[in-house]
N, C-alpha and C positions, 0 to 999 in steps of 0.2 A: 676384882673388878676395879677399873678406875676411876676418875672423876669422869672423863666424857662418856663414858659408860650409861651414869647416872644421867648426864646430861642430853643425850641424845636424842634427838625429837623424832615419834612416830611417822612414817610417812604414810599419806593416804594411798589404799589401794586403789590399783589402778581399772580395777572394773566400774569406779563410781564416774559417772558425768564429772565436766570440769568445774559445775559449779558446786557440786559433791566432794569432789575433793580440796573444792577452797573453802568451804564450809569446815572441812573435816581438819584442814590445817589450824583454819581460825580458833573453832572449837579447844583444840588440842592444848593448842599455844595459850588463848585465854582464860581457860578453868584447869591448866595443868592438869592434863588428863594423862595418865600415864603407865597405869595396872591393865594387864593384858583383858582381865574381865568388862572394865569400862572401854577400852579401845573395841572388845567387839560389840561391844553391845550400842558405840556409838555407832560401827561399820554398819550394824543392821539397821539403823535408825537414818543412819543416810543411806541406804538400799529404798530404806521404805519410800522416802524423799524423792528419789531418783523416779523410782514406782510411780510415785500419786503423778510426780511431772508428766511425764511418758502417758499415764490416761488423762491427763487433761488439756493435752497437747491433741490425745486421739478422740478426742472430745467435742473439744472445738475448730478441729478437721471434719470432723463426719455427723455431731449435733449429738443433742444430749437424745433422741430418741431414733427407732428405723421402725421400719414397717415391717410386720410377719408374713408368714405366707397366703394369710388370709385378709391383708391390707391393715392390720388394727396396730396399732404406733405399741411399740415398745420400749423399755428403756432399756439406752446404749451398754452393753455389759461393761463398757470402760467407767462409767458414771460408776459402780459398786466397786471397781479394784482403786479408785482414785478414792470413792472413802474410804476403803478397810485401812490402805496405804498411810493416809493421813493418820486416820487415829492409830496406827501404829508408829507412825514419826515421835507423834504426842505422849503416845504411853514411852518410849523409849527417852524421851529428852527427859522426861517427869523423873524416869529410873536415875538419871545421871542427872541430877538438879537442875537440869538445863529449862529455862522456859520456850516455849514456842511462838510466842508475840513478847513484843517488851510491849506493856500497859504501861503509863504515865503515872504518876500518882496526882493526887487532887491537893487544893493550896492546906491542904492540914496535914501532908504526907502520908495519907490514904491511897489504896492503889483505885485506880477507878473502874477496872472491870476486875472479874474471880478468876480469871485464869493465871493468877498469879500468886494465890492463896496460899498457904501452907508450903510454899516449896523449898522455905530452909533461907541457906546463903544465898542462893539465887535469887531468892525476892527480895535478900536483903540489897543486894549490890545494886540496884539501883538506884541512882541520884534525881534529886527532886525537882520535875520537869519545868520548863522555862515556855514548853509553847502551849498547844491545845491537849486535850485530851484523845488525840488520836495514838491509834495502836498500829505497828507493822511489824510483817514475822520477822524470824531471826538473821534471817537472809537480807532482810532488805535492813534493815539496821546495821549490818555488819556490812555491808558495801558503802553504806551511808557514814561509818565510822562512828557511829551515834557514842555517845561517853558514857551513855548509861549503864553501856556493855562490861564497863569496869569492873572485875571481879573484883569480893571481899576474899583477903587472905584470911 
């Protein structure tokens, strides 16, 4: 095996959306992800991602509820695949230290919300925030270039 062997960066498959697969590059590149078991287990995790998208897109096309055939409102079956989706995004970034929101910490270096708890080098890589206590997912901090994303070697 040679050096670029080692070096050769995973490419995203190409059945994920495009923001699936620049999520999956980001990922990749940022937490040197690179053992065949954590690439799939990221692949599933942006499957899931892709998934919750897809019903909450079918969601807010057609409303969170329909009417039966007896007129009584039910809720949309995309409302249930858009949360299984989710908390499968969550269990699977959890598996890979990955967080799902970057949470801010408080001026003591406290994190301010729990979804950041116990997750190892991932809760530690974060740096100690400069604005509000607001939180946003992974996506949108990674579009945002946010620096908090800085992984610990």
């Amino acid at each position: 095996m040679t050096d670029t062997d080692t070096t050769a960066r995973p490419t995203a498959p190409e059945h994920l959306s495009k923001e699936g697969r620049e999520l999956f590059d980001w990922i990749v590149e940022n937490y040197k992800i690179t053992d065949q078991a954590a690439l799939a287990t990221l692949t599933l995790a942006l499957e899931a991602y892709d998934r919750s998208a897809a019903a909450r897109r079918k969601v807010k096309r057609e409303g969170m509820t329909y009417e039966d055939f007896r007129g009584q409102p039910k809720p949309h079956p995309a409302v249930a695949i858009q949360r299984e989706a989710a908390a499968t995004w969550k269990l699977l970034l959890g598996q890979l230290g990955i967080p799902e929101t970057i949470d801010q910490r408080d001026r003591h270096g406290h994190y301010s919300g729990r979804k950041l708890r116990n997750r190892g080098r991932a809760a530690a890589a974060h740096a100690r925030p400069e604005g509000d206590d607001q939180s946003m997912t992974l996506a949108e901090a990674m579009k945002a270039g946010d620096p908090r994303l800085a992984v610990v070697k």
